[in-house]
C-alpha positions as CSV (number, residue, x, y, z in Angstrom):
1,X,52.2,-19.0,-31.0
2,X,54.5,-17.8,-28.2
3,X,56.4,-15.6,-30.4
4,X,53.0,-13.5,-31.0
5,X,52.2,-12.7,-27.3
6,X,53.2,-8.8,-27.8
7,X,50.9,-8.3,-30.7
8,X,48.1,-8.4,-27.9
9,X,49.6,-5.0,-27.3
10,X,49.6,-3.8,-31.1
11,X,46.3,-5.4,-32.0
12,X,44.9,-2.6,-29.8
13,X,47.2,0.3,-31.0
14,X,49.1,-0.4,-34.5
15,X,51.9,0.9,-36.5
16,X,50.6,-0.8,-39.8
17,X,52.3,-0.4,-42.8
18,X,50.5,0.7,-46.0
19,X,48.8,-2.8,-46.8
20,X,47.7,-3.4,-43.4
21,X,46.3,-0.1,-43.2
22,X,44.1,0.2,-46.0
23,X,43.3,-3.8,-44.8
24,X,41.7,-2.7,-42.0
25,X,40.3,1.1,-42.5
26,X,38.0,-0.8,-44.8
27,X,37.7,-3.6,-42.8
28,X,36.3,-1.9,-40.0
29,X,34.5,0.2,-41.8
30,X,32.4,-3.0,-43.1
31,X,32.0,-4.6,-39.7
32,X,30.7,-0.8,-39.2
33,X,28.1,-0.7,-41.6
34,X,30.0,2.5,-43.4
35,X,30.0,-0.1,-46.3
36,X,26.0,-2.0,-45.8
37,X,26.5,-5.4,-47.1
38,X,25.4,-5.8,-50.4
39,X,27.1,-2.8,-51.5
40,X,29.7,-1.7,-54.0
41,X,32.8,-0.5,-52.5
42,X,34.3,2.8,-54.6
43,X,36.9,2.3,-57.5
44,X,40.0,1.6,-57.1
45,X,41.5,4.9,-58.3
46,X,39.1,6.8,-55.7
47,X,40.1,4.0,-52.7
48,X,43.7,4.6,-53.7
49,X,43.5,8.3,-53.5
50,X,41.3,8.4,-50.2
51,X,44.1,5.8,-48.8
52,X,47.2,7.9,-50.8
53,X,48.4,4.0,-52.0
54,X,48.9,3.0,-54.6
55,X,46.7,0.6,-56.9
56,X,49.2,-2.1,-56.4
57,X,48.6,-1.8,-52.8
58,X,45.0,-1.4,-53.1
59,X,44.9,-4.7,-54.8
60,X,46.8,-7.0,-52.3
61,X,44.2,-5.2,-49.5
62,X,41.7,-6.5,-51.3
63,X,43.0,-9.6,-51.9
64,X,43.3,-10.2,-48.0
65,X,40.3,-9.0,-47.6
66,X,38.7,-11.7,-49.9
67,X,40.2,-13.9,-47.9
68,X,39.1,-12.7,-44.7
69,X,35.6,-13.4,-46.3
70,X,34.1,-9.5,-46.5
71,X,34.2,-8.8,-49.6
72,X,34.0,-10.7,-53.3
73,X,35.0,-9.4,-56.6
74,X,32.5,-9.5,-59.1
75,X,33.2,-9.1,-62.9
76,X,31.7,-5.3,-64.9
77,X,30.3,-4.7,-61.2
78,X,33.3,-4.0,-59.1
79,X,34.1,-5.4,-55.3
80,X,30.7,-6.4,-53.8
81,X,30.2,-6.4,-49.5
82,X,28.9,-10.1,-48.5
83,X,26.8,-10.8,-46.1
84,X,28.4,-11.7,-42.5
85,X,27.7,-15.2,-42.9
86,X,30.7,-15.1,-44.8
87,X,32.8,-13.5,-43.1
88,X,35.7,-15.8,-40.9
89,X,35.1,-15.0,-37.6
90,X,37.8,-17.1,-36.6
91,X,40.2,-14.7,-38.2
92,X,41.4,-12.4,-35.2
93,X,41.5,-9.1,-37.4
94,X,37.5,-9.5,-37.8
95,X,36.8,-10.3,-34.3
96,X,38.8,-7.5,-33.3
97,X,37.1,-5.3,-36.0
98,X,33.9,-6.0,-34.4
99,X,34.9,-4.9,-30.9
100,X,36.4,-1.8,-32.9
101,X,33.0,-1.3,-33.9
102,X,31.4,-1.5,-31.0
103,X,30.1,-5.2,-29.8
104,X,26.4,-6.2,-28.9
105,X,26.0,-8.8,-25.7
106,X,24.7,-11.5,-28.0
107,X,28.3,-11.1,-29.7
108,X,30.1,-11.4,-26.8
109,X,28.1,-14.1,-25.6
110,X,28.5,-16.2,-28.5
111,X,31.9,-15.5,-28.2
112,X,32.0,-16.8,-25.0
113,X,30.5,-19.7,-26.3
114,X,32.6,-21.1,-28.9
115,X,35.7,-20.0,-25.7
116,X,33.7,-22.8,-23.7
117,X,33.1,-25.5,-26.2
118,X,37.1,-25.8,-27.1
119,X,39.1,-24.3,-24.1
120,X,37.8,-26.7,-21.4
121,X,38.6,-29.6,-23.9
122,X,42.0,-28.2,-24.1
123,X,42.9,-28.0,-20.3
124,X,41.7,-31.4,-20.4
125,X,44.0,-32.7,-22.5
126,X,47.3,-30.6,-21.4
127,X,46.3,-32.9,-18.5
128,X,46.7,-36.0,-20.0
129,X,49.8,-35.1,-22.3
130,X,51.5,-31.9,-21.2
131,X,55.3,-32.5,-20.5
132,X,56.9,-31.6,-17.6
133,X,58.4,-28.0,-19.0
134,X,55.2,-27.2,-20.4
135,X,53.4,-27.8,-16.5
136,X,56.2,-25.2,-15.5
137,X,55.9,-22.2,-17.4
138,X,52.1,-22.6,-17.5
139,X,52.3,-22.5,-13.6
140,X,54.9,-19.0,-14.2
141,X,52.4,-17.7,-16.1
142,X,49.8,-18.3,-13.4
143,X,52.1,-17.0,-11.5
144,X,52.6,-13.7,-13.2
145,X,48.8,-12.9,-13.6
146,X,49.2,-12.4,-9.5
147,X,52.3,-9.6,-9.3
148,X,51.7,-6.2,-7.9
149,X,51.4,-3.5,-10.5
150,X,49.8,-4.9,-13.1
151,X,47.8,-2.3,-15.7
152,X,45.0,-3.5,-17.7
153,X,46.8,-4.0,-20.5
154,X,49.8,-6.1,-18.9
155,X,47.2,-8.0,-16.9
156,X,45.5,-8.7,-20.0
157,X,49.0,-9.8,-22.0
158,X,49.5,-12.5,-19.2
159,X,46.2,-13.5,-19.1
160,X,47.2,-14.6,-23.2
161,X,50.0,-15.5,-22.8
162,X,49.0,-18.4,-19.9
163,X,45.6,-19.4,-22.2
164,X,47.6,-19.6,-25.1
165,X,50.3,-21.7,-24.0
166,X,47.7,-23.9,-22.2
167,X,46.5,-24.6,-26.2
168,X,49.8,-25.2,-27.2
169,X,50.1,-27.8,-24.1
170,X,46.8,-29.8,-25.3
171,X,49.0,-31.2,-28.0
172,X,46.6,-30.5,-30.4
173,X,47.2,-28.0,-33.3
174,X,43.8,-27.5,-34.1
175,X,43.6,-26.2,-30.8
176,X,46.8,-23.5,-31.1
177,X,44.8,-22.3,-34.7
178,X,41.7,-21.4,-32.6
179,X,43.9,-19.0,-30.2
180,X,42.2,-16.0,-32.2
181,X,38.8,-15.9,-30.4
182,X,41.1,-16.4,-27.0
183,X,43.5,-13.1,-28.2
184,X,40.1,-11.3,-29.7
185,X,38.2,-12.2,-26.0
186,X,41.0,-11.1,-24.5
187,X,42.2,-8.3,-26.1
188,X,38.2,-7.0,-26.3
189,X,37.9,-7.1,-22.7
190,X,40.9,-4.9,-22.4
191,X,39.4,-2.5,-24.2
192,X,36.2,-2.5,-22.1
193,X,37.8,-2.4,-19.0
194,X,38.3,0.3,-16.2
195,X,42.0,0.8,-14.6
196,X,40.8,0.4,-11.1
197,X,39.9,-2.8,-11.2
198,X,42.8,-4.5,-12.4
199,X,44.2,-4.3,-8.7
200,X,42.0,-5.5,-7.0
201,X,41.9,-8.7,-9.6
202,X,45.3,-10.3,-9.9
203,X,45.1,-12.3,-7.4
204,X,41.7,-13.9,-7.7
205,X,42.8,-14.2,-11.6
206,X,46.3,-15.9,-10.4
207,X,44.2,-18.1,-8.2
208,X,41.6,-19.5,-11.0
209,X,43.9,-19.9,-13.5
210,X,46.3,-21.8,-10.8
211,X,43.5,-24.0,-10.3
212,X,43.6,-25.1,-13.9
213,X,47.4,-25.5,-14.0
214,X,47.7,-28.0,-10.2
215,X,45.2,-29.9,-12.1
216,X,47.0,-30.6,-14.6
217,X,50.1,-31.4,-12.8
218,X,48.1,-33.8,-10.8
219,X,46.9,-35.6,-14.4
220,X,43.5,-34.8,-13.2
221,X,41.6,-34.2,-16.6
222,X,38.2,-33.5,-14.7
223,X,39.5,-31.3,-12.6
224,X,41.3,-29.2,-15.3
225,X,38.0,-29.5,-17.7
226,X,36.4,-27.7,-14.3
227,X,39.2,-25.3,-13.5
228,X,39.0,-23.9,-16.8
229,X,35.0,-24.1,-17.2
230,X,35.0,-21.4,-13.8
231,X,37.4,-19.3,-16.1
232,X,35.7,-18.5,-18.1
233,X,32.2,-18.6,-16.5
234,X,33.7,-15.7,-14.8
235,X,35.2,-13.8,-17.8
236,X,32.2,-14.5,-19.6
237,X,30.0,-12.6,-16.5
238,X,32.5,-9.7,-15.9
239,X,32.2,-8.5,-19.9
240,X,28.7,-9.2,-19.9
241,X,28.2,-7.0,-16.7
242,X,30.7,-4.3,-18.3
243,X,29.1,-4.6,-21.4
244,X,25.7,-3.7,-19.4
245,X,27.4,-1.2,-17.3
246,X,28.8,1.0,-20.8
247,X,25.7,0.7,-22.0
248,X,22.9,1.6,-19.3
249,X,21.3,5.0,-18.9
């Protein structure tokens, strides 16, 4: 999971090829409501011409997006919207196509709920079976959160790159599959954040997530369980209070 820390960057502002394109112009456009659920997307000659793919193209993006859960192919009717019930919301393109869209609190609360239900579970057992290495770079991530400079964006790239490694640490790799709702958290409160305030905030976010990591160097699983609970309790109240603030008067 290491290897994807830059895409926190991209996710926000892609070069996508062709595929990947048309994968998430309709995507979004779904999570949107430009497409209601329920409804029949065009052809594929019109989506290939609006797109300028072609069909072969068209077809692997819809493919994908089967998978993702949006949309299902039905025979003599054409490509049908489902209902978001379906959709994987563990899939970190459809989180992120939500905060594309424009998230409500109830989403970002919910998000922030599934966040506190495995990532406190995690730091708890990085406690018990992180190697030495591991304790290392997580405390050099911590580290980093702290240095002068930092933009939102690069402040929010650490902040991943420290809560993913932590899941990697747990030892457990149903934990390092869930790191898309930490990368779509993550990356959505990037995109709902100010410049000015990232300042002021390294070093109370170096501190809190230090917490977590002389926790688990000390083999204290309680103590990392709480380190990481205060995490996000306090993520979870700055979007909710930005999400309040962008959308008041």
């Amino acid at each position: 999971m290491l290897n994807e820390m830059p895409e926190v960057v991209s996710t926000v502002r892609r070069s996508r090829n062709s595929h990947g394109q048309v994968v998430e112009e309709i995507g979004t456009a779904i999570v949107a409501g430009e497409f209601p659920v329920g409804s029949v997307l065009p052809g594929d000659v019109e989506l290939a011409q609006r797109f300028g793919v072609s069909r072969t193209v068209l077809r692997e993006a819809m493919k994908t997006l089967t998978a993702k859960g949006l949309v299902v192919p039905k025979a003599r009717i054409g490509t049908r919207v489902t209902d978001p019930q379906y959709w994987n919301m563990f899939d970190s393109d459809v989180l992120t196509w939500h905060f594309e869209a424009g998230v409500s609190e109830e989403f970002l609360l919910n998000l922030y709920d599934i966040r506190m239900a495995f990532e406190p579970a995690a730091a708890e057992l990085a406690a018990e079976r992180a190697g030495p290495d591991e304790i290392e770079g997580l405390r050099q991530l911590a580290d980093d959160m702290g240095k002068p400079g930092h933009t939102i964006e690069s402040l929010a790239l650490a902040d991943l790159r420290f809560h993913l490694a932590l899941a990697n640490a747990s030892g457990n790799p149903f934990m390092r599959t869930l790191g898309s709702l930490i990368k779509a958290a993550l990356v959505g409160a990037f995109k709902m954040s100010s410049e000015p305030v990232v300042g002021r905030r390294g070093p109370e976010v170096r501190s809190s997530h230090m917490a977590i990591v002389d926790a688990i160097a000390a083999r204290d699983l309680e103590a990392a369980r709480k380190a990481m609970v205060n995490v996000i309790s306090v993520g979870r109240e700055r979007a909710r209070a930005t999400h309040v603030t962008q959308h008041s008067g």
